[in-house]
Chimera marker file (.cmm) of the C-alpha trace (Angstrom):
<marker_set name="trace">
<marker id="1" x="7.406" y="-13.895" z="-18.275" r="1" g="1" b="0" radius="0.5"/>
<marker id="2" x="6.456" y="-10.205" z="-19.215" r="1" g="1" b="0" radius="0.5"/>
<marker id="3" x="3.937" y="-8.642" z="-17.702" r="1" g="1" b="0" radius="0.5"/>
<marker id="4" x="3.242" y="-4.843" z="-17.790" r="1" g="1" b="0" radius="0.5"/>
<marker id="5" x="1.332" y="-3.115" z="-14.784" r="1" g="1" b="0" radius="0.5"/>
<marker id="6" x="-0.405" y="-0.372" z="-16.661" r="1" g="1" b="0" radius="0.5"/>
<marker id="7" x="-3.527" y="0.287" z="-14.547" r="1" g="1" b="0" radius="0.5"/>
<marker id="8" x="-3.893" y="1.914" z="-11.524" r="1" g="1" b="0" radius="0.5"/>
<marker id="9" x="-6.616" y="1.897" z="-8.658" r="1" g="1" b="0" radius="0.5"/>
<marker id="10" x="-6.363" y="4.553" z="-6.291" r="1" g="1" b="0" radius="0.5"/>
<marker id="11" x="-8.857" y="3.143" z="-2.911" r="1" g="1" b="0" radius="0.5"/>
<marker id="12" x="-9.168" y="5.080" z="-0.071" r="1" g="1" b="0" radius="0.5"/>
<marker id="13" x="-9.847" y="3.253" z="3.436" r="1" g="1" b="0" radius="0.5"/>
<marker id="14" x="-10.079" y="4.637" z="6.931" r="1" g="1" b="0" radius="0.5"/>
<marker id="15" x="-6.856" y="5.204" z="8.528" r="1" g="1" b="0" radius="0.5"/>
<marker id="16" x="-7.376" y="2.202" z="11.258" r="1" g="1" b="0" radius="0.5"/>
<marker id="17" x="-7.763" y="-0.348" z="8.197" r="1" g="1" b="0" radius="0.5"/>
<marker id="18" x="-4.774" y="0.732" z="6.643" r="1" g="1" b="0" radius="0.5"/>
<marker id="19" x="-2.767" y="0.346" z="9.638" r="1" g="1" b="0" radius="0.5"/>
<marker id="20" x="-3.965" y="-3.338" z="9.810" r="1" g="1" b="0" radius="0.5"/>
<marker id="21" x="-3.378" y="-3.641" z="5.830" r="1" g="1" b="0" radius="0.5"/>
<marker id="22" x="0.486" y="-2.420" z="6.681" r="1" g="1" b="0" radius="0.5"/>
<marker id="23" x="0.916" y="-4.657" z="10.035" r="1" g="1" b="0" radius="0.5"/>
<marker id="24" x="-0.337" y="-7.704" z="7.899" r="1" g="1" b="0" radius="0.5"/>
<marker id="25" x="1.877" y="-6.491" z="4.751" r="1" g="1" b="0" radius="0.5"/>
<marker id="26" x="5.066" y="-6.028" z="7.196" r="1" g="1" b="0" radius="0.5"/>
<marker id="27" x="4.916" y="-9.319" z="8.873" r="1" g="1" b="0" radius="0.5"/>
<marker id="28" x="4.255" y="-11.383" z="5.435" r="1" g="1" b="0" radius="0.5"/>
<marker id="29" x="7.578" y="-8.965" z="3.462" r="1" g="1" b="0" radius="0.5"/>
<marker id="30" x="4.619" y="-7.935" z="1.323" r="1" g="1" b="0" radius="0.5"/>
<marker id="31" x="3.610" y="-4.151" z="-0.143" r="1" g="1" b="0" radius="0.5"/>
<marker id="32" x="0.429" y="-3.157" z="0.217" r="1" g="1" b="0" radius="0.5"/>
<marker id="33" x="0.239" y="-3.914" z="-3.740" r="1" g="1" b="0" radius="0.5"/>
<marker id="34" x="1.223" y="-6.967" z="-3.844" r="1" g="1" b="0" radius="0.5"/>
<marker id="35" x="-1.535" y="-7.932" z="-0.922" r="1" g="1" b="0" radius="0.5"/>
<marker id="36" x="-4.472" y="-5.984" z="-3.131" r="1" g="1" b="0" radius="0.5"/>
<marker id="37" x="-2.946" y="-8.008" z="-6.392" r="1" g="1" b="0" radius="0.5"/>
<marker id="38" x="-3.630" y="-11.047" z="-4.096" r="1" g="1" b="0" radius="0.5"/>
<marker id="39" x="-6.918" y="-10.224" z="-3.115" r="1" g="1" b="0" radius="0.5"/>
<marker id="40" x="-8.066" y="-9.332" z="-6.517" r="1" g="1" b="0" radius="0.5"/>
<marker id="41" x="-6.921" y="-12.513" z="-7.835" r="1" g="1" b="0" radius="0.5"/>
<marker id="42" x="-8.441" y="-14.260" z="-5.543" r="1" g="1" b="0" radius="0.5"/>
<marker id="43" x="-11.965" y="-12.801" z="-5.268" r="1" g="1" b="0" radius="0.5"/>
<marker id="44" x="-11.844" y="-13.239" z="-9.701" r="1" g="1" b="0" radius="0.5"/>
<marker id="45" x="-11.042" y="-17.136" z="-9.062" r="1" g="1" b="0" radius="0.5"/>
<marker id="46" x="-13.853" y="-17.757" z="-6.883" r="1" g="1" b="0" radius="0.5"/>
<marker id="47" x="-15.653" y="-16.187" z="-9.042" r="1" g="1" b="0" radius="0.5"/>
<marker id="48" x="-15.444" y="-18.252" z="-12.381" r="1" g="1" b="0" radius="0.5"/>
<marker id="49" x="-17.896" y="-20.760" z="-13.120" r="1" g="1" b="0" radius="0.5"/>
<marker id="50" x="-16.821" y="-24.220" z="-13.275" r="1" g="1" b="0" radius="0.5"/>
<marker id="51" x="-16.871" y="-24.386" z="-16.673" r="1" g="1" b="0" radius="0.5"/>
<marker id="52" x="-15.079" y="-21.514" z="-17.030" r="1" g="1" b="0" radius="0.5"/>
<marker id="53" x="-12.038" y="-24.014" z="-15.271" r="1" g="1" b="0" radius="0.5"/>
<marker id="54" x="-12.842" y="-26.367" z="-17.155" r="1" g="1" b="0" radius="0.5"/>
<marker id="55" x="-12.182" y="-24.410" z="-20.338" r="1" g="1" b="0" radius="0.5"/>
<marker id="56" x="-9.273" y="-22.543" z="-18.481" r="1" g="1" b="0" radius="0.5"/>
<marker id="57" x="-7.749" y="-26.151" z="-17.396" r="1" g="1" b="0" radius="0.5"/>
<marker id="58" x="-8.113" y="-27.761" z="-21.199" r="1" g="1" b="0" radius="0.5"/>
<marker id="59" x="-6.616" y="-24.570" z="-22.811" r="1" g="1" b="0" radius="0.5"/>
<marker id="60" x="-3.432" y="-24.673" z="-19.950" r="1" g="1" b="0" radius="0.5"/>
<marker id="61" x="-3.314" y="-28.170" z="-21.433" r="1" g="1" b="0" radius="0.5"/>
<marker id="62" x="-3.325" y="-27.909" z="-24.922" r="1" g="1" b="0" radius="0.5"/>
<marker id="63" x="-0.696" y="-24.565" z="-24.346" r="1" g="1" b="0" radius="0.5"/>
<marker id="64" x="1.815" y="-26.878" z="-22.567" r="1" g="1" b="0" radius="0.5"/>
<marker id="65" x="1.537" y="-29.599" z="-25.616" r="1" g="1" b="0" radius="0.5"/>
<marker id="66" x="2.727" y="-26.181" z="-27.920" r="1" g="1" b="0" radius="0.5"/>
<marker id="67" x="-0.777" y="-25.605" z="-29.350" r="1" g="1" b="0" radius="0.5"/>
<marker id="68" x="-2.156" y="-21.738" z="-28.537" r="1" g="1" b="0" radius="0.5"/>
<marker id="69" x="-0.695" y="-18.463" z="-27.753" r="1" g="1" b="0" radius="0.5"/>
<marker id="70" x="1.124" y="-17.251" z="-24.630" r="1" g="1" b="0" radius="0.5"/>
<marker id="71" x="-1.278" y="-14.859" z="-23.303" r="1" g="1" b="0" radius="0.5"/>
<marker id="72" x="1.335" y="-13.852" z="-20.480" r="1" g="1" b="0" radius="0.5"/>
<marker id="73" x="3.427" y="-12.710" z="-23.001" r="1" g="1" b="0" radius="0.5"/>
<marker id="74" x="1.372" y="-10.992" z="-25.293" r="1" g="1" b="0" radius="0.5"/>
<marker id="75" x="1.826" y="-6.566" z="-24.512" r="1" g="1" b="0" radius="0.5"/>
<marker id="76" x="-1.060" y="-4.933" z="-24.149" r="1" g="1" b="0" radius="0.5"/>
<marker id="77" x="-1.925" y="-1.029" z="-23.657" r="1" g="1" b="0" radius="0.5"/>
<link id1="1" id2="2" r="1" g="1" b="0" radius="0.2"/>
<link id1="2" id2="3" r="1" g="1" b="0" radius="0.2"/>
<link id1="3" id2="4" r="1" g="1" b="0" radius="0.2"/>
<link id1="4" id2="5" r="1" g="1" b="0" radius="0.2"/>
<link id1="5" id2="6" r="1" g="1" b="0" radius="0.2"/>
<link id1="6" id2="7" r="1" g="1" b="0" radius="0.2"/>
<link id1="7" id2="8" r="1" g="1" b="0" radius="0.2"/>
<link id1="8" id2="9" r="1" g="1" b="0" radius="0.2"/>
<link id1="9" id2="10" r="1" g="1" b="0" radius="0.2"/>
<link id1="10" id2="11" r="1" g="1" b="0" radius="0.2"/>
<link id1="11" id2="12" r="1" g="1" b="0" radius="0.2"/>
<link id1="12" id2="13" r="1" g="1" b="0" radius="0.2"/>
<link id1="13" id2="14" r="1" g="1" b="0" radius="0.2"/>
<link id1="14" id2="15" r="1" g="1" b="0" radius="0.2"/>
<link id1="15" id2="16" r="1" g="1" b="0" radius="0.2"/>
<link id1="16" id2="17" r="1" g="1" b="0" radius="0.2"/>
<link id1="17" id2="18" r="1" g="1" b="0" radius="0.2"/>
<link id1="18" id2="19" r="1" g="1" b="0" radius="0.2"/>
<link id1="19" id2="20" r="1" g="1" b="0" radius="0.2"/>
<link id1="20" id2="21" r="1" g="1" b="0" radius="0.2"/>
<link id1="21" id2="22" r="1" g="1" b="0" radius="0.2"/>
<link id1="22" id2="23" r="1" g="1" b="0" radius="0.2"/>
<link id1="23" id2="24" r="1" g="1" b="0" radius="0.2"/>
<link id1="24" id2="25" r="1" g="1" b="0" radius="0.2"/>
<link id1="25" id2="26" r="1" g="1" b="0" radius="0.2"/>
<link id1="26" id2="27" r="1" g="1" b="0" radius="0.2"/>
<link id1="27" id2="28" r="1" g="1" b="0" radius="0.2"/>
<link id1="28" id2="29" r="1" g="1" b="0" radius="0.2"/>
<link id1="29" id2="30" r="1" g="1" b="0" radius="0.2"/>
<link id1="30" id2="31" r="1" g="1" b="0" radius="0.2"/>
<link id1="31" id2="32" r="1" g="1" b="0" radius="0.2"/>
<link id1="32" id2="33" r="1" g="1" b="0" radius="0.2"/>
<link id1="33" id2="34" r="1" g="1" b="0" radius="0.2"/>
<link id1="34" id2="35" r="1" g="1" b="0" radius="0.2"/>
<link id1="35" id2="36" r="1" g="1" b="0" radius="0.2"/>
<link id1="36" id2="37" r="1" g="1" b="0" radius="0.2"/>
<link id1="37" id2="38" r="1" g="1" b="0" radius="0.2"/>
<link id1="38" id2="39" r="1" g="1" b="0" radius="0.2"/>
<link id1="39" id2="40" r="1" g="1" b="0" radius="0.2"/>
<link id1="40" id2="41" r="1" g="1" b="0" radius="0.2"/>
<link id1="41" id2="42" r="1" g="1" b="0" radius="0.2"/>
<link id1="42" id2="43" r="1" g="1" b="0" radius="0.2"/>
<link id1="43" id2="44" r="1" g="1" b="0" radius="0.2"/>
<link id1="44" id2="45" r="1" g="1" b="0" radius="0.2"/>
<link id1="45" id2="46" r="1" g="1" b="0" radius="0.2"/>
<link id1="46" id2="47" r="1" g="1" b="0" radius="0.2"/>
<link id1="47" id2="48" r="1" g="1" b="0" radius="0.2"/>
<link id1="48" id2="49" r="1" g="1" b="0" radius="0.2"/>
<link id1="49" id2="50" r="1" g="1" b="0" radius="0.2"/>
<link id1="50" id2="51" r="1" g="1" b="0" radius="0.2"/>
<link id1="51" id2="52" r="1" g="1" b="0" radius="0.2"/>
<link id1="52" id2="53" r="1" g="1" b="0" radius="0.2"/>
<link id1="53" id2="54" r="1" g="1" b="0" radius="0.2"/>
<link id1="54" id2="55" r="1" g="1" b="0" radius="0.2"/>
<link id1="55" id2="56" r="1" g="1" b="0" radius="0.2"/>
<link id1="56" id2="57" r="1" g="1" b="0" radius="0.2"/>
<link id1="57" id2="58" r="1" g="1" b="0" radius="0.2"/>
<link id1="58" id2="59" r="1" g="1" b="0" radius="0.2"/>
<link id1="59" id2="60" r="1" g="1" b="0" radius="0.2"/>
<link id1="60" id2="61" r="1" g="1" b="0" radius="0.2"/>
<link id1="61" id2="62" r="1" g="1" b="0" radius="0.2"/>
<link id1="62" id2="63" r="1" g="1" b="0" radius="0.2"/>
<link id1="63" id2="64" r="1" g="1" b="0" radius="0.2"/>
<link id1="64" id2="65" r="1" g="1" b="0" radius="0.2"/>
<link id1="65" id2="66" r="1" g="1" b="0" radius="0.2"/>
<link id1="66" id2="67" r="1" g="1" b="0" radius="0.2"/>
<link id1="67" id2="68" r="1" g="1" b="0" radius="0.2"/>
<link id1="68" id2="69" r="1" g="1" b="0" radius="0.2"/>
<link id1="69" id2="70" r="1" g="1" b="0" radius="0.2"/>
<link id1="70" id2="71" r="1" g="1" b="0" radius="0.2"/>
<link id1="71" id2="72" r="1" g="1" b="0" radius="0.2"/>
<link id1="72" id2="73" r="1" g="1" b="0" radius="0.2"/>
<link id1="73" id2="74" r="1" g="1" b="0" radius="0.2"/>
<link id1="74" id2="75" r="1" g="1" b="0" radius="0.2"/>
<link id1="75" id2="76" r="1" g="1" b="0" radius="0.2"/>
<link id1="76" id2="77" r="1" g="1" b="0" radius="0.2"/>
</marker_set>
């Protein structure tokens, strides 16, 4: 799998929040990326309609008979 990381949020948060954010990081051997990457994908999941799954769950179908593109493997930017 080939994915490139080519954007870049820069968030500032009070100083207490962060200290949580590393605590929580530090006892699941996480980086604070990798928690926000988490949290992103999360809140976008919730977020889809159900037939947006619905399309999402057909097209993962068809992809795994060999029918469609790779998306993860297409390079963008």
């Amino acid at each position: 799998m080939s994915v490139i990381m080519d954007k870049e949020l820069l968030v500032r948060v009070p100083s207490p929040l962060y200290a949580k954010v590393k605590r929580l990081c530090k006892n699941e051997y996480k980086s604070v990326s990798g928690l926000v990457r988490e949290l992103l994908l999360e809140e976008v999941e919730e977020s889809l309609k159900e037939e947006d799954l619905k399309i999402i769950v057909k097209e993962r179908k068809n992809f795994y008979k060999g029918k469609g593109i790779n998306w993860r493997k297409v390079k963008r930017g």
